[in-house]
N, C-alpha and C positions, 0 to 999 in steps of 0.2 A: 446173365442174359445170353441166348441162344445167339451162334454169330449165324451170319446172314451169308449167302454164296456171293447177292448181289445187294449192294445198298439199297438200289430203289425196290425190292422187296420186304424192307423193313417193317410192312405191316402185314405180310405173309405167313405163317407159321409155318417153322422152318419142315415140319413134318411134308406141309403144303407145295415149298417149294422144291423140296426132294423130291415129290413126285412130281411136278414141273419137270422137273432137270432128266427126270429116269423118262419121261415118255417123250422129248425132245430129243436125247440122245436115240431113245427108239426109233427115230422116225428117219427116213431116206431123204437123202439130198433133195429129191425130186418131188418129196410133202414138204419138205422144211421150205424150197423154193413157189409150191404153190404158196402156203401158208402166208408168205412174208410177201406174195407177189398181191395177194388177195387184199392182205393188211393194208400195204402204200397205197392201193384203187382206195380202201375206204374212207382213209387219211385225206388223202386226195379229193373225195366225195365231199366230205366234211368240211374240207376249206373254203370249197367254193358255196356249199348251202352257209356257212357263214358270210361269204364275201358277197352272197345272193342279197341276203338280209341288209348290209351295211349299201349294198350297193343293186335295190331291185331297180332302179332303169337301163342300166348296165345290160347287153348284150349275152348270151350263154359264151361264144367266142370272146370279148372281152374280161368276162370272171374267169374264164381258163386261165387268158394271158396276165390280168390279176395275181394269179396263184401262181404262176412260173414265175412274176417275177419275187413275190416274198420267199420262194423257194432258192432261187439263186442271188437273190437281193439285187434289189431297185436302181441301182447303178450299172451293175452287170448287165440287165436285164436292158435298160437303157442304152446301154452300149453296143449293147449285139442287133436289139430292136429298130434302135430312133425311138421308140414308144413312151409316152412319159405320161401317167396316170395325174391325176388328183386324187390325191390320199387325204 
C-alpha cells in the first residue's frame, strides 16, 4: 500500500496528493494566507447556517455569538460573556 504524506489523505491517491503538496509548496505566504483566510470565513459561514437551522428564531447577532462560543467552548465563552445560551 502507497504510504500517505498525511493520514487524513488516505482516500487521495498519492500521485493526487503529490501534486497537492508540489502546488502548496508553489504558492507565496501571502496566497497560502488568502487561501486559509478564505477557508475559516467559510467554516465560519457554515456554522452558523447550521446554527441558523437548529436555531431559526434566534437573532443573526445571537447565531454569531452561538458560534464563538462552540468555537472557544461554552464555559469560556460564559465566562468572558455572562452570556449563557440554551443548547
Amino acid at each position: 500500500m502507497p504510504r500517505h504524506v498525511n493520514e487524513s489523505t488516505r482516500n487521495t491517491e498519492p500521485w493526487a496528493e503529490e501534486l497537492l503538496l508540489q502546488h502548496w509548496k508553489s504558492l507565496t505566504p501571502d496566497e497560502k494566507w488568502r487561501m486559509m483566510s478564505e477557508a475559516s470565513i467559510a467554516v465560519e459561514e457554515l456554522s452558523i447556517q447550521g446554527l441558523r437551522h437548529r436555531y431559526p428564531e434566534d437573532s443573526e447577532e445571537d447565531l454569531r455569538l452561538r458560534a464563538a462560543a462552540l468555537r472557544i467552548g461554552r464555559e469560556e465563552f460564559e465566562r468572558w460573556t455572562g452570556r449563557r445560551f440554551e443548547w
